[in-house]
N, C-alpha and C positions, 0 to 999 in steps of 0.2 A: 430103248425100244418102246414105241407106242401101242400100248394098248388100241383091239381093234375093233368097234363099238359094232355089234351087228342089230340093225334095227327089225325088230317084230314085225312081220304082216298081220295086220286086222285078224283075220279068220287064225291065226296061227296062235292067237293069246289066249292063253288060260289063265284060270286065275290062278293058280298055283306060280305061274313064269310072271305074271304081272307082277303078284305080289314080293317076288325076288328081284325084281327089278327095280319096283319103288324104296325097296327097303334100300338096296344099294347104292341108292343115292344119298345115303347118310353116312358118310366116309370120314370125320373129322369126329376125332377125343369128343370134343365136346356135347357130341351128338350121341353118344353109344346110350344114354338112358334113356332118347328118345325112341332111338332106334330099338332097344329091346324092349321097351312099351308096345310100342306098336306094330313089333315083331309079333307078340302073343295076341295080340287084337285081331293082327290079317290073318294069323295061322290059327287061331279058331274059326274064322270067317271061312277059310280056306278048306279046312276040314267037315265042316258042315255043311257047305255045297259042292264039296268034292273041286280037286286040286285040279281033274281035267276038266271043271264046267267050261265054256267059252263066257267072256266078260260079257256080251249081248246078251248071253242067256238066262241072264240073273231078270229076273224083273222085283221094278219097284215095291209091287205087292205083293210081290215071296219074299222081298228081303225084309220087308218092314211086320209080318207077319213071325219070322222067323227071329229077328232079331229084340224085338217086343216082347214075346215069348221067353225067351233066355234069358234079358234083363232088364224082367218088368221089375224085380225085385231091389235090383240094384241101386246105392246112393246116386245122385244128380251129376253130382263130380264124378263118377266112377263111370255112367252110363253118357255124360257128353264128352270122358276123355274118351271110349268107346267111338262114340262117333263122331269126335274132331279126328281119330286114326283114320275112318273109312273115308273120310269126306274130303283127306290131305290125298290120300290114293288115289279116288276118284279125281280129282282136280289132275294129278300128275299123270293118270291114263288117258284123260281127256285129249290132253295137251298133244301126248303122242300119238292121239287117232284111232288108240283103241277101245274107247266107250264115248258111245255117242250122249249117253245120259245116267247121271251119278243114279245108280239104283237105290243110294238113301236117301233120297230127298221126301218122302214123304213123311219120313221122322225128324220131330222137332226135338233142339237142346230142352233141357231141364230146369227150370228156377231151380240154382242151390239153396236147401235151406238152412238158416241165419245158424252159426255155429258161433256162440259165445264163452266157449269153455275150455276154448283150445291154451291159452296161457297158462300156466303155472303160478302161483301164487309167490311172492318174493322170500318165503319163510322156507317155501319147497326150495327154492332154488337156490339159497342160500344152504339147506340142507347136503343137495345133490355134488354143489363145488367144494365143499371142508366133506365129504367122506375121506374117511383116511380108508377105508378098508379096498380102494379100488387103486387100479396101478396108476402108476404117475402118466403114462399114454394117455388114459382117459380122461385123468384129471385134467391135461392139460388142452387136452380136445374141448371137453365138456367147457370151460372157462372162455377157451376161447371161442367159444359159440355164442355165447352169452354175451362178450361183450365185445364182439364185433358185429353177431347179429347175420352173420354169414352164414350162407348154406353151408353145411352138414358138407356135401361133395365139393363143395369148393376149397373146405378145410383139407378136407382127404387127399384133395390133389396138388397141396403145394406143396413141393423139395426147398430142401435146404437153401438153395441159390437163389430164393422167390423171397429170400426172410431178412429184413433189414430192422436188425433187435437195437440199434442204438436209437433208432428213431419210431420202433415199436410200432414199426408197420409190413406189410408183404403184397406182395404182388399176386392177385390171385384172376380166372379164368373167370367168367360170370356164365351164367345160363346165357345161352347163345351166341358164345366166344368170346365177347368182349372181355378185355385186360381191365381190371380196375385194381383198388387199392381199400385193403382194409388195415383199421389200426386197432389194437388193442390197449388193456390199460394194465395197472401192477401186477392184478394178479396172474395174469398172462405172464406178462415180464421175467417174473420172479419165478415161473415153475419152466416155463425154455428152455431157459438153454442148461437146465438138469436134465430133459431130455435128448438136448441134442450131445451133449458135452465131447463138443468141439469133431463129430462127424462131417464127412466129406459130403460134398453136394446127391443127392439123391432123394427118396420120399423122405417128409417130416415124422408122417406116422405110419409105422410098419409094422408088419407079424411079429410074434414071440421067437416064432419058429423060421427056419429057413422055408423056402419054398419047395413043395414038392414036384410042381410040374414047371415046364418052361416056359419063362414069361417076358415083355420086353423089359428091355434094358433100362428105360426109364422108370420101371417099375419095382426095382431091385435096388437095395441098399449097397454098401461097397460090402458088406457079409452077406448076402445073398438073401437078406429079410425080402419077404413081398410087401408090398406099398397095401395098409389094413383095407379091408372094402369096405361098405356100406353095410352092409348086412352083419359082419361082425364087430363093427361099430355098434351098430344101432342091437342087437343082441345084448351086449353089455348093457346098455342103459337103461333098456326096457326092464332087465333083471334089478337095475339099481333102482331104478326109479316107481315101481308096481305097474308097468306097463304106459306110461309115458313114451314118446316120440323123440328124438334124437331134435326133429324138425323142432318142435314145439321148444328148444333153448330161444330157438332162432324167433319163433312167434312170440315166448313170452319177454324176449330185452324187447322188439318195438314193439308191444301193447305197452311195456312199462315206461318206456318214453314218451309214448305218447299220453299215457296218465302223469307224466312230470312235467309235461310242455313243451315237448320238443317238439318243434315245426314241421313242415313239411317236405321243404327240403332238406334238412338235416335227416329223417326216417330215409327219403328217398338215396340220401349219400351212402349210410349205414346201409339199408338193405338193398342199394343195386338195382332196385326196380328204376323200371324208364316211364310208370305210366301211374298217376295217380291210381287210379282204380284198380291198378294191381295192388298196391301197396294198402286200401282201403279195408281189406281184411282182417289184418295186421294190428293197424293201428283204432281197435275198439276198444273201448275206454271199459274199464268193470261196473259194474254196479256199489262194488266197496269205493271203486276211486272215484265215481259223481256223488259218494254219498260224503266222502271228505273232502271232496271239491265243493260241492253245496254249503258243507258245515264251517269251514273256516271262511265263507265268505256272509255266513249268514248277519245282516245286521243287531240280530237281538245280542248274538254273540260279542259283540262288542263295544256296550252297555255295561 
């Protein structure tokens, strides 16, 4: 049976119905993080101008009054992922005929500012991968973040069937659906398939516990483990680590390759990115590693 699309009149849209609308259009796994990002972005938006406004009703200099207001406060990153939410809405209301003019236009994005502290140091991280005191799950998460350099979610979502251990690689989803391919090295190797030991296709990393509410099928072990989330991923390590990021394994292997000379496309292989200037954040060199990059090249030094 086909679902049967019924299209909004102009005068009939609120922003409440818009905003359920746009989000709807984010229908694929891959999308559910963006989708509850910018879930809580329209639905505060939505709540503060009331869910019956009509979309015409908003004006440019109540929204930007309003929205200025609430987060003047807020980091760069935090306040234009804010408003790349509003401004992907408007675009898609546009389209449908229900706003004739994106009401944030008169707010500009934010220069982020330079954040060079986001890596971990190699002693830390060597620390974080030999704790004995955390489960073998973690260990094996942790490790393999590190040296494959892969998002955090992308680890999370690979099953058993996606894992190809003799050649010490897996098939994983990337941000924005694409299939790629990440490889790992020993230490990965070698802590694996301890916790797979020899399980039937399903998630890689999963709860302690069975699950307590109903979930899909793809998300369930053949014992009824749920597939771990992000949140209690990243729970443990913030605890391991003195409040460290789960993300930051991922940031501090390419800052460290890129402090050892790994290229460009080699960083862009490893981390998935399609766009130089994504990847540009990443790969910032420290100040300890230009100060040993300097020193072994210094001519007096070799004299």
């Amino acid at each position: 049976m086909t679902a049967t699309v019924h299209r909004l009149a102009p005068a009939a849209v609120t922003l409440g119905s818009a905003v359920e609308a746009y989000l709807a259009t984010f229908r694929g796994a891959e999308q559910a993080s963006t989708r509850r990002k910018y879930g809580q972005i329209l639905g505060r938006i939505a709540a503060e101008f009331g869910t019956g406004t009509g979309l015409d009703e908003i004006s440019a200099e109540a929204f930007a009054a309003r929205f200025g207001s609430q987060c003047a406060d807020r980091a760069p990153a935090t306040w234009n992922l804010s408003l790349d939410a509003i401004r992907s809405a408007a675009a898609y209301w546009t389209a449908q005929g229900w706003l004739a003019a994106d009401f944030s236009r008169m707010l500009q994005r934010r220069k982020p500012r330079p954040d060079r502290s986001r890596a971990l140091d190699a002693a830390e991280i060597d620390r974080l991968l030999s704790c004995e005191d955390i489960g073998l799950r973690e260990r094996v998460l942790w490790q393999m973040a590190y040296e494959t350099a892969a998002r955090s979610a992308e680890l999370l979502g690979l099953n058993v069937e996606d894992l190809d251990l003799t050649n010490r690689r897996a098939r994983v989803r990337r941000k924005g659906g694409a299939v790629d391919i990440i490889v790992w090295q020993t230490g990965t190797a070698r802590l694996l398939p301890r916790l797979l030991k020899g399980r039937n296709p399903g998630p890689v990393f999963v709860t302690d516990r069975k699950a307590r509410v109903q979930l899909p099928e793809a998300d369930l072990d053949e014992h009824g483990h749920a597939r771990l989330s992000y949140q209690q991923a990243e729970a443990v390590f913030k605890a391991a680590s003195g409040g460290a990021t789960l993300h930051q394994l991922r940031y501090s292997a390419l800052t460290h390759d890129a402090e050892d000379g790994t290229g460009t496309p080699m960083l862009m292989a490893r981390s998935g990115h399609t766009s130089v200037r994504s990847l540009a954040k990443y790969a910032r060199v420290s100040a300890e590693a230009l100060a040993r990059y300097q020193a072994e090249r210094d001519p007096a030094r070799r004299r």
